[in-house]
SEGU-53690 format. One record per residue: chain; residue number from 1; x, y, z of N, C-alpha, C, O in turn. Coordinates in nm, 3 decimals. Layout:
BEGIN
R|A|NUM|X|Y|Z|X|Y|Z|X|Y|Z|X|Y|Z
...
This chain:
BEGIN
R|A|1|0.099|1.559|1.828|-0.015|1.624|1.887|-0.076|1.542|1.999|-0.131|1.600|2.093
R|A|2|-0.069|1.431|1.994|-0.141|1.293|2.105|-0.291|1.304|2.087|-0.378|1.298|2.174
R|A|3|-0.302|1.319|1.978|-0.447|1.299|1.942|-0.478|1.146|1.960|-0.391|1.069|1.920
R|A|4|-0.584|1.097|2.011|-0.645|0.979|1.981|-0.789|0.942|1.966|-0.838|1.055|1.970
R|A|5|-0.866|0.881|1.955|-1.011|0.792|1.914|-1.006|0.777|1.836|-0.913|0.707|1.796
R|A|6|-1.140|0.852|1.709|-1.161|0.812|1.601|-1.150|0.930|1.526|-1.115|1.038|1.575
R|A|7|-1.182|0.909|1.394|-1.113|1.063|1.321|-1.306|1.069|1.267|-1.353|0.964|1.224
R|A|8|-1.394|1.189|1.274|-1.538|1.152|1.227|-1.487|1.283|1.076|-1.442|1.396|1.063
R|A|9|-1.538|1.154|0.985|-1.518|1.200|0.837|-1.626|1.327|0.826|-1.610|1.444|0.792
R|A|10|-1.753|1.247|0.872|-1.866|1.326|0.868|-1.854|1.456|0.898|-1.920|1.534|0.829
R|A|11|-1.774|1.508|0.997|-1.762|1.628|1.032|-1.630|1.744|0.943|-1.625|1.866|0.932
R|A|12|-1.546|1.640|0.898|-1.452|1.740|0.779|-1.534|1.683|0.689|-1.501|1.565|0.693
R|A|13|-1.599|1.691|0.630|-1.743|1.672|0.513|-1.749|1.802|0.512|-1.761|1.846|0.398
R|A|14|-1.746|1.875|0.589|-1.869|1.995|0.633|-1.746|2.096|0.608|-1.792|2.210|0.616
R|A|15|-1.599|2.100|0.578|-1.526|2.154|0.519|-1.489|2.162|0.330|-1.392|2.103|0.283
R|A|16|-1.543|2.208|0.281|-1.555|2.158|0.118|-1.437|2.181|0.034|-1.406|2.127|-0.072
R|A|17|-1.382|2.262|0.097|-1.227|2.292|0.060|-1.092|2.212|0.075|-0.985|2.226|0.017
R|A|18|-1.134|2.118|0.176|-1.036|2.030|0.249|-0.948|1.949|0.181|-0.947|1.837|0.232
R|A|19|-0.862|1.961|0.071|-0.797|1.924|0.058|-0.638|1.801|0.118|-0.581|1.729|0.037
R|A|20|-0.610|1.805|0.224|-0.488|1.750|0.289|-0.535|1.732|0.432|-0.574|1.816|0.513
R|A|21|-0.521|1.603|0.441|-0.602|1.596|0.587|-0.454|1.513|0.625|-0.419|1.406|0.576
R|A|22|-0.393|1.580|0.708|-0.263|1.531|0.783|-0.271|1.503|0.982|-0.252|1.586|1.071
R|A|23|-0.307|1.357|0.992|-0.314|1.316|1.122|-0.168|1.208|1.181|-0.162|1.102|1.242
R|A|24|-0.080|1.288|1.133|0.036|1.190|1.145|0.078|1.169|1.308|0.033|1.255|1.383
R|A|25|0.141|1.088|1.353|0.191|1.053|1.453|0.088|1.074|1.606|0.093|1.160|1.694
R|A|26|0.005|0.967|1.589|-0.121|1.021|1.689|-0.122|0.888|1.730|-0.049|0.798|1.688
R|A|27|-0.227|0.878|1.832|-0.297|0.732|1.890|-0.425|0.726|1.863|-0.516|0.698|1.940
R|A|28|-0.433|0.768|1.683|-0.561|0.732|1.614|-0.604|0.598|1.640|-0.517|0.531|1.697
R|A|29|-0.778|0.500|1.602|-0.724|0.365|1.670|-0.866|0.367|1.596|-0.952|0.456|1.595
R|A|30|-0.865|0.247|1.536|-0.999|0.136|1.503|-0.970|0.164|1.361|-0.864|0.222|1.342
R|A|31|-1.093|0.117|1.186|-1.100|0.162|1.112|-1.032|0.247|1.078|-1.014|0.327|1.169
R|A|32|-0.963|0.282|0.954|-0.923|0.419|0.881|-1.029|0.462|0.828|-1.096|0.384|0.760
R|A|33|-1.071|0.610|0.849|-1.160|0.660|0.814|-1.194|0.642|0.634|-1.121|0.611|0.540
R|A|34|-1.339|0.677|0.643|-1.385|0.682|0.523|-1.367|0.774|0.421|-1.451|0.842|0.362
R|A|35|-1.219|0.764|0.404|-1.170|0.917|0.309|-1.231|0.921|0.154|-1.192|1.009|0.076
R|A|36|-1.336|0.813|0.110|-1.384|0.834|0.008|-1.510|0.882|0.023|-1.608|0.834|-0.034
R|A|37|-1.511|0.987|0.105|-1.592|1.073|0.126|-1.553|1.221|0.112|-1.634|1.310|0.086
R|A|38|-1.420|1.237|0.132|-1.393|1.348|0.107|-1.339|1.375|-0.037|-1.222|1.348|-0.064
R|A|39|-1.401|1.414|-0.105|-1.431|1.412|-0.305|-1.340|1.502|-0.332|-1.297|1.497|-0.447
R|A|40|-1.280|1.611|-0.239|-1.153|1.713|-0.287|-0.994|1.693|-0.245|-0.885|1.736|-0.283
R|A|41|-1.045|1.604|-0.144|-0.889|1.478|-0.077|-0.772|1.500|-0.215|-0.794|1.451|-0.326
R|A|42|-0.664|1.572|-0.187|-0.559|1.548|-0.269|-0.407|1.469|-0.218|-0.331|1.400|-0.286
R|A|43|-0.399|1.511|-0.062|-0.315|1.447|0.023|-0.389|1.343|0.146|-0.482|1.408|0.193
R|A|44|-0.384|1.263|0.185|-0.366|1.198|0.340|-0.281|1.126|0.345|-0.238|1.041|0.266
R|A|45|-0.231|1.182|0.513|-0.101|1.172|0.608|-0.166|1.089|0.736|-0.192|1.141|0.845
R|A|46|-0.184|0.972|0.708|-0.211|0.898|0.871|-0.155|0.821|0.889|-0.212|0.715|0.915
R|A|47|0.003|0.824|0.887|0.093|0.738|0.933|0.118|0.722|1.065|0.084|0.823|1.128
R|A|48|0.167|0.629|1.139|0.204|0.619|1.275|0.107|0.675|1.361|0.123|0.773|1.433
R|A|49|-0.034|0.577|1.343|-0.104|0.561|1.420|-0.108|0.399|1.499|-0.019|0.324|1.537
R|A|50|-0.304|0.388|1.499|-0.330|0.286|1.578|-0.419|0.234|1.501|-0.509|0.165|1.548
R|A|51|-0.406|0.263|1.346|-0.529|0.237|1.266|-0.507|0.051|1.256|-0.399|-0.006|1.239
R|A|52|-0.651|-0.018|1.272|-0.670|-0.150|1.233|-0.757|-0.216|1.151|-0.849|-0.152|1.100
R|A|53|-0.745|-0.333|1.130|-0.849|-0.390|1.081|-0.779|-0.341|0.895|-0.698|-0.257|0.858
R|A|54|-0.887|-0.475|0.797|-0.892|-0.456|0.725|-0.949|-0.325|0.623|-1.026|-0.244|0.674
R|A|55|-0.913|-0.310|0.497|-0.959|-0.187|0.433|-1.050|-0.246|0.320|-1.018|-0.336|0.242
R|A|56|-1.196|-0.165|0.325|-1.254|-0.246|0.204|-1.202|-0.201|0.075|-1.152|-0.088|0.070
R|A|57|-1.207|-0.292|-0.059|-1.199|-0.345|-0.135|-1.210|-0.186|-0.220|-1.122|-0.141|-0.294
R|A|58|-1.330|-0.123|-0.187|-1.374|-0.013|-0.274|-1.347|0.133|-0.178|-1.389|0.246|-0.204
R|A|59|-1.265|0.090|-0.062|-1.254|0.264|-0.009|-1.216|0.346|-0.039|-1.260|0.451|0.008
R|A|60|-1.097|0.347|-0.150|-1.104|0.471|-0.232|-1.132|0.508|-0.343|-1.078|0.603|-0.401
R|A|61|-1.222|0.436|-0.389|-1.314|0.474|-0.482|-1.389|0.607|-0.512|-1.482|0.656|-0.447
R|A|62|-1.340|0.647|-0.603|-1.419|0.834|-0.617|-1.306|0.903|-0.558|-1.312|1.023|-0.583
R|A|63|-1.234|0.878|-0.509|-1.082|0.965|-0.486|-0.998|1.011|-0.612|-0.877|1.003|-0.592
R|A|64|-1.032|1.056|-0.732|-0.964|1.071|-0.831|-0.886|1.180|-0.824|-0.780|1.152|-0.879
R|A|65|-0.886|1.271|-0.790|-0.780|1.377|-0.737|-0.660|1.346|-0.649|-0.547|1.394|-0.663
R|A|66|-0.698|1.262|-0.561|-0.565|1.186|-0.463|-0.449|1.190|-0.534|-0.446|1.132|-0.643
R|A|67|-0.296|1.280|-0.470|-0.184|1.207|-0.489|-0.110|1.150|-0.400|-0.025|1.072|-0.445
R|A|68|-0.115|1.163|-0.292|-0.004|1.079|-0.166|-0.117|1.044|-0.092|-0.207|1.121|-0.059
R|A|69|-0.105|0.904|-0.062|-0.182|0.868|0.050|-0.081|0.768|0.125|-0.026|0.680|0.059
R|A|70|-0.057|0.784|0.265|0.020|0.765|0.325|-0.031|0.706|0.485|-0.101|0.762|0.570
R|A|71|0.033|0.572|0.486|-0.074|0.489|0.587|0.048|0.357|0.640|0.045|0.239|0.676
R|A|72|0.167|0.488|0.614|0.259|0.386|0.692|0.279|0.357|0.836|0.281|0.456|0.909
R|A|73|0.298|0.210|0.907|0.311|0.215|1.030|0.191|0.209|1.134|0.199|0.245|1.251
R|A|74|0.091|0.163|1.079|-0.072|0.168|1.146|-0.092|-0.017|1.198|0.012|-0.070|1.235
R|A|75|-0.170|-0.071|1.198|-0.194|-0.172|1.197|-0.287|-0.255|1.144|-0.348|-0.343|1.203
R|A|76|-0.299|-0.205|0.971|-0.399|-0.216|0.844|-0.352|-0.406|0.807|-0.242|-0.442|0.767
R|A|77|-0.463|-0.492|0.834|-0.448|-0.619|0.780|-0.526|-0.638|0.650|-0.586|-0.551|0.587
R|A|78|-0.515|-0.764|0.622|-0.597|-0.801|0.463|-0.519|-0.761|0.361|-0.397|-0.746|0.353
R|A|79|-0.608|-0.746|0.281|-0.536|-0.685|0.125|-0.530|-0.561|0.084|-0.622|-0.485|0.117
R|A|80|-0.429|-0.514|0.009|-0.402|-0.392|-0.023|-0.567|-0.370|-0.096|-0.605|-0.466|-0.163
R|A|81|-0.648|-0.266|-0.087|-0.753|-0.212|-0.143|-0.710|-0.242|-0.318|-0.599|-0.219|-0.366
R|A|82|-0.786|-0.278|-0.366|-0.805|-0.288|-0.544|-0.810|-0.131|-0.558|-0.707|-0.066|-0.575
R|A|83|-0.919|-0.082|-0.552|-0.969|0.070|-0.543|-0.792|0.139|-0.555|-0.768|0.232|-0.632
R|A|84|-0.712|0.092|-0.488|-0.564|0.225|-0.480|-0.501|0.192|-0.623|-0.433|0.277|-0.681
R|A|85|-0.536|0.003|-0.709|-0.434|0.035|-0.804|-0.514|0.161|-0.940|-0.453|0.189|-1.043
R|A|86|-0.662|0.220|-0.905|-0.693|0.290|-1.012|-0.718|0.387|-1.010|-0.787|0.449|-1.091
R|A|87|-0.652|0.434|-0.882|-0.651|0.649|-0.869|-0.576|0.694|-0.978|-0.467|0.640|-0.998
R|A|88|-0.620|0.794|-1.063|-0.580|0.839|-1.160|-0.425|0.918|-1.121|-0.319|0.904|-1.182
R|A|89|-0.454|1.005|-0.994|-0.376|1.070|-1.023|-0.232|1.049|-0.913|-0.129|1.112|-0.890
R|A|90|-0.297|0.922|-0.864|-0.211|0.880|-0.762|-0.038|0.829|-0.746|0.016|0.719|-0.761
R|A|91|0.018|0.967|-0.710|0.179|0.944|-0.744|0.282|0.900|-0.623|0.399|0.874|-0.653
R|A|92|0.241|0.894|-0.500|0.310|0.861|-0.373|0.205|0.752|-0.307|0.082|0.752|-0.312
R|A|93|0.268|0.685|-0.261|0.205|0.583|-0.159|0.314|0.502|-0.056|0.430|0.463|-0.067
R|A|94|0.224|0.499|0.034|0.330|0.444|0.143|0.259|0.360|0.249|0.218|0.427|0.344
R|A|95|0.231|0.216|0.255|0.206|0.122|0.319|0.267|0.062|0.406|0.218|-0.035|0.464
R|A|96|0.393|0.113|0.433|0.509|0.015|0.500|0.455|-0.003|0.676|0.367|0.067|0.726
R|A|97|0.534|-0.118|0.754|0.479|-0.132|0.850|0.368|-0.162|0.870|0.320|-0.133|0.980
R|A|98|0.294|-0.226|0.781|0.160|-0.292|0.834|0.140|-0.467|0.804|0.235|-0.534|0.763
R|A|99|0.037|-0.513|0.825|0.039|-0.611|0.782|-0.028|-0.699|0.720|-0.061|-0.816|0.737
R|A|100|-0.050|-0.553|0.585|-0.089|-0.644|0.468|-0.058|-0.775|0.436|0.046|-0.822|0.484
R|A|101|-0.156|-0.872|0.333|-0.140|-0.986|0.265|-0.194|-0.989|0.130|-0.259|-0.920|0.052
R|A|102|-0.125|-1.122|0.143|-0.209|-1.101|-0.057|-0.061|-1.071|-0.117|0.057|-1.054|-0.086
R|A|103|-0.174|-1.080|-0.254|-0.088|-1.037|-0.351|-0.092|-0.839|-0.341|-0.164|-0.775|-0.265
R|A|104|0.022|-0.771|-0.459|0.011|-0.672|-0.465|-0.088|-0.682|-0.588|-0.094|-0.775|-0.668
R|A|105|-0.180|-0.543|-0.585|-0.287|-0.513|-0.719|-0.169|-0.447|-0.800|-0.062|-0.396|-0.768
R|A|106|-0.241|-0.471|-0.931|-0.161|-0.391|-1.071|-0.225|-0.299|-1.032|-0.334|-0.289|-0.977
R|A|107|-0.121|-0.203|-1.076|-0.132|-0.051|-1.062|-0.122|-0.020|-1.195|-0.035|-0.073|-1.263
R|A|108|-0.223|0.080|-1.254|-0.224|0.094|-1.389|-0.169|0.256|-1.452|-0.162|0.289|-1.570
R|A|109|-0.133|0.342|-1.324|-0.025|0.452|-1.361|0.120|0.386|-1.263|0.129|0.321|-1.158
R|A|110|0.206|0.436|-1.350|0.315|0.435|-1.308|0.323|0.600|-1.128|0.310|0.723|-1.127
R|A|111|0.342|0.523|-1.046|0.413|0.558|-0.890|0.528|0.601|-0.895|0.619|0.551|-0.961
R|A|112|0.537|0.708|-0.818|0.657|0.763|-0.816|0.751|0.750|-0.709|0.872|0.729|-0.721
R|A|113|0.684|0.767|-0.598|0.680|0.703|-0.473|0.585|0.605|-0.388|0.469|0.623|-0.353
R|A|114|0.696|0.459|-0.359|0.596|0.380|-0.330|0.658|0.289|-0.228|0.777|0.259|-0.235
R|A|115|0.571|0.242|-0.124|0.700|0.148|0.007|0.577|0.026|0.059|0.477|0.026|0.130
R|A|116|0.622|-0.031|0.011|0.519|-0.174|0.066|0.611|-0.245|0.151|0.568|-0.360|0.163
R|A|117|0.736|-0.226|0.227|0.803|-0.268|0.271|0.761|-0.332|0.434|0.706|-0.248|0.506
R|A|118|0.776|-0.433|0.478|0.750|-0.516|0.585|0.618|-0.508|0.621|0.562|-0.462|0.720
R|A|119|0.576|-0.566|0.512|0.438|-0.663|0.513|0.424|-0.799|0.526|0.506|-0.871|0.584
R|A|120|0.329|-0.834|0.477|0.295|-1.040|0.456|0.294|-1.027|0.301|0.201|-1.084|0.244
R|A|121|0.343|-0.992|0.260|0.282|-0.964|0.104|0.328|-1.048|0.024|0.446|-1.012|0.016
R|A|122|0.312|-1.174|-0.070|0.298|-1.256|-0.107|0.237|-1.279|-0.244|0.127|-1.231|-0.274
R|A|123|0.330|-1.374|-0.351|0.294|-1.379|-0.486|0.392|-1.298|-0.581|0.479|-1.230|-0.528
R|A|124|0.382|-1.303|-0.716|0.473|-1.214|-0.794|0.443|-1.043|-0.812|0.348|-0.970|-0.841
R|A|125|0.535|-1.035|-0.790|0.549|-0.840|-0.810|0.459|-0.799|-0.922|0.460|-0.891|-1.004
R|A|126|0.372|-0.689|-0.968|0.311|-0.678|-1.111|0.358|-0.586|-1.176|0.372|-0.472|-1.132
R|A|127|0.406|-0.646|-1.351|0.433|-0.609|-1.453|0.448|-0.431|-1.394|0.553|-0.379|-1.357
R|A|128|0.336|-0.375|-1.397|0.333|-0.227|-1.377|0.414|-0.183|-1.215|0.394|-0.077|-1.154
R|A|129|0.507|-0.297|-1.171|0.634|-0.247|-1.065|0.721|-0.305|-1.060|0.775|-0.328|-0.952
R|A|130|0.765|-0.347|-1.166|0.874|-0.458|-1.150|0.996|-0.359|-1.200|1.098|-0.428|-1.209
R|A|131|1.016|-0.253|-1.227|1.106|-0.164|-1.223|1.159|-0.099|-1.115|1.269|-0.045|-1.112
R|A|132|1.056|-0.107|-0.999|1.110|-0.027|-0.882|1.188|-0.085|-0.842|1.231|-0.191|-0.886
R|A|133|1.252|0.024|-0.670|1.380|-0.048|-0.652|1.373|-0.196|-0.551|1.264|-0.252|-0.561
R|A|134|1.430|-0.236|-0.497|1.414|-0.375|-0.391|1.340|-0.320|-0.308|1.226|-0.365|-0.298
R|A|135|1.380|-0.211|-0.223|1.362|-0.185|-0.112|1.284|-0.157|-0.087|1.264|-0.142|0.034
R|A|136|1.144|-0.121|-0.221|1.041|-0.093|-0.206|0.971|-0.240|-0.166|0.850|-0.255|-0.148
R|A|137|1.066|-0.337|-0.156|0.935|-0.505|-0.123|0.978|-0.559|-0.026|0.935|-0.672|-0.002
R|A|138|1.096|-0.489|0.081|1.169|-0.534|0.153|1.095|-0.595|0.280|0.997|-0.532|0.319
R|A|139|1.131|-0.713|0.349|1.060|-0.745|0.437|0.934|-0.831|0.447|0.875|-0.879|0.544
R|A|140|0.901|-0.835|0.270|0.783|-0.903|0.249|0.854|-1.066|0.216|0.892|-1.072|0.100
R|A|141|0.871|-1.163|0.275|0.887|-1.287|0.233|0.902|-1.364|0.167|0.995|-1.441|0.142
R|A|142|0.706|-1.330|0.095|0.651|-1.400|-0.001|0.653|-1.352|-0.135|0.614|-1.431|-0.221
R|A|143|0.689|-1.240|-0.172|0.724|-1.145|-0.307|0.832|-1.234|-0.370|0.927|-1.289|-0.315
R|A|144|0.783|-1.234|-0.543|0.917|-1.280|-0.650|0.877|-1.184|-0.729|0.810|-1.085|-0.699
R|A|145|0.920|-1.214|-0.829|0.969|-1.115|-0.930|1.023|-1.012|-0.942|1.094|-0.983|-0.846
R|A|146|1.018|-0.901|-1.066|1.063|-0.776|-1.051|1.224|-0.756|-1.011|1.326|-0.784|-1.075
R|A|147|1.207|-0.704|-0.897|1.349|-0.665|-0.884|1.399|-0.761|-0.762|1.508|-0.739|-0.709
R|A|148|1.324|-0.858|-0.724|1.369|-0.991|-0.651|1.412|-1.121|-0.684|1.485|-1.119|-0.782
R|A|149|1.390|-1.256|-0.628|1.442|-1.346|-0.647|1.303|-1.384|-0.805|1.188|-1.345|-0.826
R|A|150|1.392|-1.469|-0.874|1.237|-1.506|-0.998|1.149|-1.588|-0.895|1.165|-1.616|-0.777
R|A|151|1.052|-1.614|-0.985|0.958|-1.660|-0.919|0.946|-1.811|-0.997|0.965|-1.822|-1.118
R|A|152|0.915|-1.915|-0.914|0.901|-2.037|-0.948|0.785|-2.075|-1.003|0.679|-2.063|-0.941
R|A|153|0.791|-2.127|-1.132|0.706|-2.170|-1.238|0.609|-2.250|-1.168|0.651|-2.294|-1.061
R|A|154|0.482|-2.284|-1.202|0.393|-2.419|-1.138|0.447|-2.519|-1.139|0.450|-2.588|-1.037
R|A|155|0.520|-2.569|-1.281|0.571|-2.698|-1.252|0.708|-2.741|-1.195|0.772|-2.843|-1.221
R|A|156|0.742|-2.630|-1.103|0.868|-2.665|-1.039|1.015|-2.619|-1.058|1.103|-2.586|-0.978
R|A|157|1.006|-2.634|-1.245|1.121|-2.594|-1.301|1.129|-2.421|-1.348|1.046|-2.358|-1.413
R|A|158|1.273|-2.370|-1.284|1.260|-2.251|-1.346|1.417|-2.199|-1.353|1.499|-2.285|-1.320
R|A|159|1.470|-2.071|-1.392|1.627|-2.099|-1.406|1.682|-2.026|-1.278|1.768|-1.939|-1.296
R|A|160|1.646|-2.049|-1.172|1.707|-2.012|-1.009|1.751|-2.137|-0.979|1.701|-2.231|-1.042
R|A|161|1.856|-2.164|-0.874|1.854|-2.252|-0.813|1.765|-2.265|-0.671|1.763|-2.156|-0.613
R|A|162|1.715|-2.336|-0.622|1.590|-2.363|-0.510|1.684|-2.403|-0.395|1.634|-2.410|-0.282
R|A|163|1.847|-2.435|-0.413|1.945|-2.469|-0.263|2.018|-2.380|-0.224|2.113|-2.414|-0.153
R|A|164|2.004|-2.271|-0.248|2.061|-2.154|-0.222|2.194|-2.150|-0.234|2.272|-2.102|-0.152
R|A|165|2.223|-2.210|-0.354|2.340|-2.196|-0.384|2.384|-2.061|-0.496|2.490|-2.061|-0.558
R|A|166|2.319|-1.990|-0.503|2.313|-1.906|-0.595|2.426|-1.936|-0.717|2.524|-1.872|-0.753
R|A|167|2.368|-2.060|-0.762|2.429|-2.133|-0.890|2.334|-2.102|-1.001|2.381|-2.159|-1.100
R|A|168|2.186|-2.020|-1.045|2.142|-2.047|-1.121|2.210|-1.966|-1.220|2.317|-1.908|-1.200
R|A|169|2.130|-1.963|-1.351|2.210|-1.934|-1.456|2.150|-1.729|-1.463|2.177|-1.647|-1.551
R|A|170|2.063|-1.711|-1.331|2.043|-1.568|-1.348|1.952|-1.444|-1.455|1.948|-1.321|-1.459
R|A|171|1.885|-1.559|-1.533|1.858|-1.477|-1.686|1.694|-1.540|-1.707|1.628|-1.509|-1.806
């Protein structure tokens, strides 16, 4: 569409029905809007924008209806929002292309679809994703566990080898 500025929440407020707010492939730019404002939000599509800056901590908070939220390819720094690992009903997500940090949050429903792929993302994978596939952590560096390399104990010792000899014992 070549939409660009800002997206004003305030004004789809004033739609009460609004369900799926799809701004994909635009020259959206600053903040991602304040979609925890829209209380009937079941989809958002704002991938492959110009979105920046960090996301607070609590922005989707009160989104309990949400199932895909999709915010791949923007230019979102900081940490993945806490607020996304406790949408109830939240079954797709897609972060890839940005450049998150941090650790990933436990997610306390199981995802059905999920891509954190080429981030900064850093620390061990959590318990509630260590089943998914690789490719969902691809690109991130700093990620162990799960379905990656183990992750090294505090005190040094653990059963990987650290010379890349892929001599450890694997288990």
């Amino acid at each position: 569409m070549g939409l660009s500025g800002s997206i004003d929440v305030n004004t789809l407020k004033e739609l009460p029905n609004l369900t799926t707010l799809s701004f994909m492939n635009n020259s959206f730019n600053g903040p991602i809007p304040e979609l925890n404002k829209l209380k009937e939000l079941r989809s958002a599509y704002l991938s492959f924008n110009k979105f920046s800056g960090q996301i607070p901590a609590n922005a989707f908070d009160g989104l309990i209806l949400i199932k895909k939220l999709h915010l791949s390819q923007n230019q979102l720094t900081g940490a993945i929002p806490a607020s996304l690992a406790t949408l109830p009903k939240l079954t797709e997500l897609k972060l890839d292309g940005n450049q998150f940090s941090g650790k990933i949050p436990d997610f306390r429903l199981p995802i059905q679809t999920l891509d954190l792929s080429n981030n900064q993302l850093e620390g061990p994978i959590p318990a509630s994703l260590s089943k998914m596939d690789a490719q969902v952590f691809a690109g991130n560096k700093g990620l162990c566990g799960g379905p990656l390399k183990a992750c090294e104990s505090p005190g040094g010792s653990n059963s990987t080898s650290n010379d890349g000899s892929g001599s450890g014992s694997g288990s």
